[in-house]
C-alpha positions in Angstrom: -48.5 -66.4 -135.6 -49.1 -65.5 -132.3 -50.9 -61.8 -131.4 -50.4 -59.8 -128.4 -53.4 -59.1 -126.4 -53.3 -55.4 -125.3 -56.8 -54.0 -123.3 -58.3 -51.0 -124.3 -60.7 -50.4 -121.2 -61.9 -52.4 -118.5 -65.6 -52.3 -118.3 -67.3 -53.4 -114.7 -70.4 -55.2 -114.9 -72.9 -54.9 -111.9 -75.8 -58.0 -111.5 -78.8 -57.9 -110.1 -80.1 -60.7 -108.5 -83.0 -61.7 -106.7 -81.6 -63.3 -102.9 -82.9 -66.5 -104.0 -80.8 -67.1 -107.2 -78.0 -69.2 -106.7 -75.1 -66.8 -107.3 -76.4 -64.0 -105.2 -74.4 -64.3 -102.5 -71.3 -64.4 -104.7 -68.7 -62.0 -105.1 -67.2 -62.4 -107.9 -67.7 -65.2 -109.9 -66.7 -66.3 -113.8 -69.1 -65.1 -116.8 -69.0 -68.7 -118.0 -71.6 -68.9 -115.1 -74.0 -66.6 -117.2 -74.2 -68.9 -120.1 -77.8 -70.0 -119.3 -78.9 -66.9 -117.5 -81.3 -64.5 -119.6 -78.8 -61.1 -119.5 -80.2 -57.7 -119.7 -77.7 -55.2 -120.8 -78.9 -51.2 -120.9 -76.8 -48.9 -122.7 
């Protein structure tokens, strides 16, 4: 049985990079990309 998918919120996430890391100059780029980077999230 299929399910709708209805969002509650849209959340922005900022990264901080140093210039040298490989997706600093991106603008926008997939999360899939984070998958082997060590993510630091402060609530």
């Amino acid at each position: 049985m299929p399910y709708d998918w209805i969002p509650l919120a849209e959340i922005p996430l900022l990264a901080i990079l140093p210039r040298s890391h490989p997706l600093a100059g991106a603008g926008v780029f997939p999360i899939q990309q984070y998958r082997r980077e060590t993510l630091i999230i402060r609530t």
